[in-house]
C-alpha positions, -999 to +999 in steps of 0.1 A: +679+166+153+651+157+178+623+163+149+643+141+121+643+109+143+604+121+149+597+126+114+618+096+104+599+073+131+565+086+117+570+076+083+586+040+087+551+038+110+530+050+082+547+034+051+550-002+073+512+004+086+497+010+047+485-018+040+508-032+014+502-071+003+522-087-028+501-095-054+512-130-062+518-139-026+502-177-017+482-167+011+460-140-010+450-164-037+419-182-030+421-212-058+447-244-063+463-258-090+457-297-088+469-311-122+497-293-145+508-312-174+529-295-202+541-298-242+559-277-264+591-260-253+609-275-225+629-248-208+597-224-211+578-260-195+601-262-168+605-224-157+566-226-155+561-254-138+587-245-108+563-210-108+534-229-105+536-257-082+537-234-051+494-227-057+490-268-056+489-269-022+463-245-006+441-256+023+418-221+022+410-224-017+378-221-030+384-230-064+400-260-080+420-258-115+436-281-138+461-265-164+472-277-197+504-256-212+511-260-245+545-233-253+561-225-288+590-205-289+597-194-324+628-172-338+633-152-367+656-131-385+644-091-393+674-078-406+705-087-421+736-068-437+751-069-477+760-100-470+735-118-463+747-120-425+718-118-400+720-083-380+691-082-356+666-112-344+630-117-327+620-140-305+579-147-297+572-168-268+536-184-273+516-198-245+487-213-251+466-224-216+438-247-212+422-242-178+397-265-167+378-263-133+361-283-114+330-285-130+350-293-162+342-259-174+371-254-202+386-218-208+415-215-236+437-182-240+470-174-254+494-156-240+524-142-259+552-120-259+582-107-286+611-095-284+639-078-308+675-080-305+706-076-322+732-103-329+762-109-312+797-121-328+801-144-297+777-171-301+783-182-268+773-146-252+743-144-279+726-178-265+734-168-233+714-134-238+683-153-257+683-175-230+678-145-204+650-135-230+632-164-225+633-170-194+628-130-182+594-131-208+582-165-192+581-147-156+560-115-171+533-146-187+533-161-157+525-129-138+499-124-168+485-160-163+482-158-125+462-123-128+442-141-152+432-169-128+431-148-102+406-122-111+383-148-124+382-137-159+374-177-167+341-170-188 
């Protein structure tokens, strides 16, 4: 019993002593986010401006950025049945970001994800779903567009 508590005790000190930092955490990052202005889709807007707005204020920066986020959320039907009833969808999230730092140095990239789903009798239940879409595939581009700011990869 005496070496379980031990053995326990040794790995919550090893596993809590290794060294583990979030990657997205605020006081790792080392640039701000002065200016943010947005177009296109306004959910996608909104859910990326929340995300953003906590790297405008950071007194250790070395670096300076202005965004401009242009979004474009497009759906279309793959499939549909005899009828000429839609069966199965896609939706592609677009993001297309215009950093610029402060030197006025400009970099543009696009960011963009799909997905495929099927439809849903409910209508109610099948908005509600492409609306978790959207917003669950806006949180993986902005975990793409932070990395991309963060490693530097601005040439």
């Amino acid at each position: 019993m005496i070496k379980k508590i031990i053995l326990l005790s040794f790995l919550i000190l090893v596993l809590n002593n290794c060294g583990y930092t979030p990657i997205y955490s605020k006081q790792s990052q080392d640039f701000q986010i002065s200016k943010i202005e947005t177009s296109g889709e306004v959910k996608v807007n909104k859910l990326l401006y929340n995300k953003l707005k906590i790297y405008s204020d950071n007194p250790n920066a070395r670096k300076t950025f202005n965004l401009n986020i242009n979004s474009l959320s497009t759906k279309t039907t793959i499939a549909k049945d005899k009828k000429g009833n839609p069966t199965q969808f896609s939706i592609e999230l677009s993001i297309t970001l215009q950093i610029t730092d402060g030197l006025d140095n400009k970099v543009d990239r696009i960011f963009s994800e799909s997905s495929t789903y099927d439809n849903n009798d409910n209508k109610f239940d099948l908005r509600k779903y492409e609306d978790n879409l959207i917003e669950n595939m806006t949180d993986k581009l902005f975990s793409e567009i932070i990395l991309f700011i963060q490693t530097g990869n601005l040439s």
